[in-house]
N, C-alpha and C positions, 0 to 999 in steps of 0.2 A: 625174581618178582618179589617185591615187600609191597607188605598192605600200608597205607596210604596215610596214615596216621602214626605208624613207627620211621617211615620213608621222614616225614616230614621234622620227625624229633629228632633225627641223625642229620638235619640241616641247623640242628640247634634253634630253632625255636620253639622249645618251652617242650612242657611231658606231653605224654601220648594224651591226657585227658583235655589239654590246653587246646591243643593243636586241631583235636578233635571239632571243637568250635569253633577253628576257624576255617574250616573245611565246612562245617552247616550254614554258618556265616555267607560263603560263597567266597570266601576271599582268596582260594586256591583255584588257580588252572591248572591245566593239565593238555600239554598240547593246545594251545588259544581257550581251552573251553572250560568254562565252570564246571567243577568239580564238588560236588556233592555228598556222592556217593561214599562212605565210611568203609566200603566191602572194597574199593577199589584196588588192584594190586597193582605197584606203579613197579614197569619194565626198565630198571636203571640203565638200562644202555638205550635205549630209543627215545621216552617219555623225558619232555619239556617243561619241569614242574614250575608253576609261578608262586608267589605269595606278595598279595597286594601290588602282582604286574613286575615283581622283579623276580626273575631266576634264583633258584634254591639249590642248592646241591650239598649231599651229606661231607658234612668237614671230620678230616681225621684227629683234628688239634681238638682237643677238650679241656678243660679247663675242673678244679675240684677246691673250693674252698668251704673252708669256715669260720665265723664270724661269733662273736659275745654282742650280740645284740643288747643296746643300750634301753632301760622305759625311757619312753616318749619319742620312741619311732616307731612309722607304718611299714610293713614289710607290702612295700607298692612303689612303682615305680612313678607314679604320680599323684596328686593329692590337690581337690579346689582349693583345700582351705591352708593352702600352701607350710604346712604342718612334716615336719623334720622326718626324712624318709632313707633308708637303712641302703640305701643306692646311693647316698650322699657321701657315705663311708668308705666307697670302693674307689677305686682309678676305672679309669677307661682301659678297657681291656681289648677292645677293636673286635667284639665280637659280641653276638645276644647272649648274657649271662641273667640268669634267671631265680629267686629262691625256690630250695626243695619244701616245697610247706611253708607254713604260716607260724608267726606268733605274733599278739595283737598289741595294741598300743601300748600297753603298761606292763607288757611282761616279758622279760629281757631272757637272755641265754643261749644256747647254743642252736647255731643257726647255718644253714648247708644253703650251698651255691653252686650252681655247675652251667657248663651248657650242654650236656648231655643229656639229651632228655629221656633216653630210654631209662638210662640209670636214675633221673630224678622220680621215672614212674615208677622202678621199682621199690623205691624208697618210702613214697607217699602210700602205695597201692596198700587197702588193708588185707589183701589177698596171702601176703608176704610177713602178716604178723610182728612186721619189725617193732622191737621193743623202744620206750620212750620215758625215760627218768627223770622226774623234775623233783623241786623242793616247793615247797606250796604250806603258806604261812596264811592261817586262815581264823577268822574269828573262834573264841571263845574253846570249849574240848568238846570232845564227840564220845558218846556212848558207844559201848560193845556193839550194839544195832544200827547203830549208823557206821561204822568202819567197816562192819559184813554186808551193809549193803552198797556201800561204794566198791566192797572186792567185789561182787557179785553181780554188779552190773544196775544201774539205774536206767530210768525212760526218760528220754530225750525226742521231742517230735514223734511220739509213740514206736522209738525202736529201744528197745534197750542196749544200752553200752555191753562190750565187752568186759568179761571178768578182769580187774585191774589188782594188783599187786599194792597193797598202802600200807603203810609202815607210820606211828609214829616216833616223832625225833625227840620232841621237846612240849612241854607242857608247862603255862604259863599261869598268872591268875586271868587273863584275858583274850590270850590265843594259845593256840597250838602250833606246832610245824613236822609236815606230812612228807615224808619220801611217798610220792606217787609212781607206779611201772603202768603205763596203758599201750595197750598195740595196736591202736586206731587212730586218725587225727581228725575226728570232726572239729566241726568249727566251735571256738572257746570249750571245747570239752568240756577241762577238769573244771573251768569255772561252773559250768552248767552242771557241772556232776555235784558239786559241793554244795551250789546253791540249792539244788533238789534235795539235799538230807538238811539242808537248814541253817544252813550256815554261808558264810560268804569268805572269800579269796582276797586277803589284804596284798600279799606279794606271791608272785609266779616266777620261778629260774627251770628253764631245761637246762640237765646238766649231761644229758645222755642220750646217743642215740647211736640204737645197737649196742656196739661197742666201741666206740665213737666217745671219749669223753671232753669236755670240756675243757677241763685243766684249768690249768691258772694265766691265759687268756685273758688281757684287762676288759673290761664292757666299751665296747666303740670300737675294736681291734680286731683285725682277720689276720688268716692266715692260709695258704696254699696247703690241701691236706696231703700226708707224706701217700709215697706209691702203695705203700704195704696198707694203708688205712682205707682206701678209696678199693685194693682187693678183697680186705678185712669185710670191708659192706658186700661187698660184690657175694663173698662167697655167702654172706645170711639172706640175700634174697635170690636164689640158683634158682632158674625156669625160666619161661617166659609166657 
């Protein structure tokens, strides 16, 4: 018996959180019947799972890439305003591949891909603390009280971030540039962190994740991650 929501990530469609909504959505059956239910435990040797009316079933083949994400791509598989998208960069892989997390229109770097989605949630999940290193070139220099208060945590939609890691690199007459470590991925973070001490985010690069580095990967360029790299992750977020 697997609950119904990790059942469904081992068919490779997307993390447990994705998958999660399309199971509220109604787009899962189960045996003919809509499937709602989150608590559900699906019986792998009896249970009929659908999604969107076709048959699902957990695949053994997985898939583990990474990518130098170039600015002025959406990491989305579609877009109205038909605006350059980081799925344009892959081949057809004959299978749902998906990204692990987000980085937004203008800020490039190291970027994860898989179809496993258990491992994607481990990855995303802030449960698992996985650490996250960018370089973050940002207007004008920052006071002793503004670097203490980005380590310590800023209010974002009244939660406060996580304690983050800031290091500065470089000091400019008109910017700075910041080694940032944060172990959370809300959405535009560091930008929303930065702008909140006053200052604003000229360029964004992840160069790291866990221990996952980037390297010298040209931007626009993937790669398939080696076996040892894809256990390397495995063993920083153990549990489930």
């Amino acid at each position: 018996m697997v609950r119904i929501n990790k059942y469904l990530a081992q068919c490779n469609l997307g993390s447990r959180r994705k998958v999660e909504r399309f199971v509220t959505s109604g787009r899962i059956k189960v045996n003919g019947k809509k499937m709602i239910d989150l608590a559900y435990q699906v019986d792998t040797e009896k249970d009929v799972v659908e999604f969107d009316n076709k048959q699902v079933e957990p695949s053994d083949k997985m898939i583990y890439l990474m990518m130098n994400k170039p600015k002025n791509y959406l990491t989305t598989k579609k877009d109205k305003f038909n605006r350059r998208i980081v799925y344009d960069l892959l081949p057809d892989f004959d299978m749902h591949i998906f990204s692990i997390g987000r980085l937004d229109y203008l800020s490039e770097g190291l970027l994860l891909f898989t179809s496993d989605g258990d491992f994607a949630n481990k990855i995303i999940h802030p449960r698992y603390k996985l650490s996250k290193t960018y370089k973050v070139l940002i207007k004008g220099k920052l006071s002793h009280d503004q670097i203490e208060h980005l380590r310590n945590g800023v209010m974002i939609n009244n939660r406060k971030t996580k304690k983050a890691k800031v290091f500065v690199n470089k000091v400019k007459t008109n910017t700075s540039e910041l080694k940032m470590i944060i172990y959370e991925g809300r959405k535009r973070q560091i930008r929303r962190m930065i702008k909140k001490i006053g200052s604003e985010v000229l360029e964004l690069k992840r160069l790291q994740i866990g221990n996952l580095k980037l390297g010298s990967l040209p931007p626009g360029m993937w790669r398939v991650l080696k076996p040892e790299e894809v256990l390397s992750l495995r063993k920083l977020v153990v549990g489930d």
